[in-house]
C-alpha positions in Angstrom: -3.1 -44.4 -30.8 -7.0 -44.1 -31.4 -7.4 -40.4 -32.3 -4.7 -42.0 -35.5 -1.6 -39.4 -34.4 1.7 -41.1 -33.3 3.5 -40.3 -30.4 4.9 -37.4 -29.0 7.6 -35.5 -27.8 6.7 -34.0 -24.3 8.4 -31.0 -23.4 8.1 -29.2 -19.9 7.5 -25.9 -20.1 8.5 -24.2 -16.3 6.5 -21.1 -17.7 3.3 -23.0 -17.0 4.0 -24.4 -13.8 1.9 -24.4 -11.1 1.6 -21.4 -8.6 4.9 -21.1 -6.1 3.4 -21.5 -2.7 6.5 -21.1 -1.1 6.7 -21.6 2.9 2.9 -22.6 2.6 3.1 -25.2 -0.3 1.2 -28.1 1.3 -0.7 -26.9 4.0 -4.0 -27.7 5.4 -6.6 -25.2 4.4 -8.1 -25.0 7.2 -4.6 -23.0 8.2 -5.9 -20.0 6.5 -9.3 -19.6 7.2 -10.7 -16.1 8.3 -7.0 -14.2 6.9 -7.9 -10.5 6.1 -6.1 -10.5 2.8 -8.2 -14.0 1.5 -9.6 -14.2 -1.5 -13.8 -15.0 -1.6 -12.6 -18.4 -3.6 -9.3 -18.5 -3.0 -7.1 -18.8 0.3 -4.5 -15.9 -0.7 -5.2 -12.7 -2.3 -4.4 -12.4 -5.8 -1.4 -10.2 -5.3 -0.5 -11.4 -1.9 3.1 -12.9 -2.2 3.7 -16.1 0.2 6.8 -16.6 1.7 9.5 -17.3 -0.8 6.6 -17.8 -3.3 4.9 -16.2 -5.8 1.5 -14.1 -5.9 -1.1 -15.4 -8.7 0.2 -11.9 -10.3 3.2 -13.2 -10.5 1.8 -16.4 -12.0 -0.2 -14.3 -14.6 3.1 -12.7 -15.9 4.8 -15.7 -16.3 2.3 -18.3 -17.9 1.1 -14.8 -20.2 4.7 -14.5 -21.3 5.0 -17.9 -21.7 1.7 -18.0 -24.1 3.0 -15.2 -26.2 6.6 -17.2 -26.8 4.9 -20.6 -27.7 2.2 -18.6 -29.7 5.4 -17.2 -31.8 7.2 -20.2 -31.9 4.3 -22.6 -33.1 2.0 -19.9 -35.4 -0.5 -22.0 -37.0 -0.1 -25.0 -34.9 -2.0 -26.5 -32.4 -0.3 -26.8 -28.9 -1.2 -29.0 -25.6 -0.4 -28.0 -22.4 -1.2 -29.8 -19.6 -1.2 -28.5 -16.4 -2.4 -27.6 -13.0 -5.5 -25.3 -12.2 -3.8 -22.0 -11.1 -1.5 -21.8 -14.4 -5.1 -23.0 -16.8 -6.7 -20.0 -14.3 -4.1 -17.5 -15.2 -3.9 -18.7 -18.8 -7.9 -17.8 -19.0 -7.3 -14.5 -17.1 -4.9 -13.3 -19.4 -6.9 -14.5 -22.5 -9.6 -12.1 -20.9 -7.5 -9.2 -19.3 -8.9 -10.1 -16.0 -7.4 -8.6 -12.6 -5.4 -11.2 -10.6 -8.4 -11.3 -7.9 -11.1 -11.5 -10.9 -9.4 -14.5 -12.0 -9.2 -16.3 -8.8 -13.3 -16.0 -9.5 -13.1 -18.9 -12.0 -13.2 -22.5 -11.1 -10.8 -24.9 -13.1 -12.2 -28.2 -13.1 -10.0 -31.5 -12.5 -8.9 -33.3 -16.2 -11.0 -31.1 -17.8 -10.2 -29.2 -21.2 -10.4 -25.6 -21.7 -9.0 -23.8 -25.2 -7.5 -20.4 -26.0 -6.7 -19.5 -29.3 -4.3 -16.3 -30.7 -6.2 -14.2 -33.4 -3.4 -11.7 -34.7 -2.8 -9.8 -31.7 -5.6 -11.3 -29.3 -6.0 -14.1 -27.4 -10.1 -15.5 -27.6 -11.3 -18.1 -25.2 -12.8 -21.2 -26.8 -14.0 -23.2 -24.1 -13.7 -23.4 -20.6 -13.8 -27.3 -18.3 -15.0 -29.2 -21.2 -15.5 -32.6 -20.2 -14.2 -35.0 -22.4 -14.9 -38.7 -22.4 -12.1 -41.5 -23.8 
């Protein structure tokens, strides 16, 4: 290893999985253009529930409860989580205390790094779609 740590265990954390798209996980979208309940940067409203899915509301609670229990179970560390743009997006918006449809305002750039950090009772937002080159 380079950076000089050894390996590590990888856990998966379902807390910070991607958004449930239910019945409309994987389709084109060009399938919902012009929808009256569709976001400005987003195809679904942010607490519009898909079919047997979840809203990005939804997806807020979850990955915001999921924050707060790795924030209590590793105090002073430093953790990683790597995942997809809707859970990094909701990570942000909680961070912030933004509204599901505020949220859906901020672009998540591809293998990009953004960083929250917990203050006492507060989350702060470090950086947001740092590039970083290996």
């Amino acid at each position: 290893m380079r950076a000089g740590y050894g390996p590590a265990e990888v856990q998966v954390e379902s807390g910070m999985i991607e958004q449930d798209f239910g019945t409309w996980q994987g389709l084109p979208m060009s399938d919902f253009a012009n929808r009256p309940t569709q976001h400005p940067f987003w195809p679904v409203g942010g607490e519009e529930i898909p079919p047997e899915g979840e809203s990005f509301k939804h997806l807020r609670a979850r990955v915001g409860a999921t924050m707060e229990t790795l924030a209590k179970s590793y105090a002073g560390e430093t953790v990683v989580v790597v995942s997809h743009g809707g859970a990094i997006r909701a990570a942000i918006a909680e961070a912030l205390g933004l509204t599901s449809d505020q949220a859906l305002s901020l672009a998540i750039d591809n293998l990009s790094v953004s960083r929250v950090e917990r203050h006492g009772h507060a989350w702060r937002v470090v950086s947001l779609n740092e590039q970083i080159s290996i």
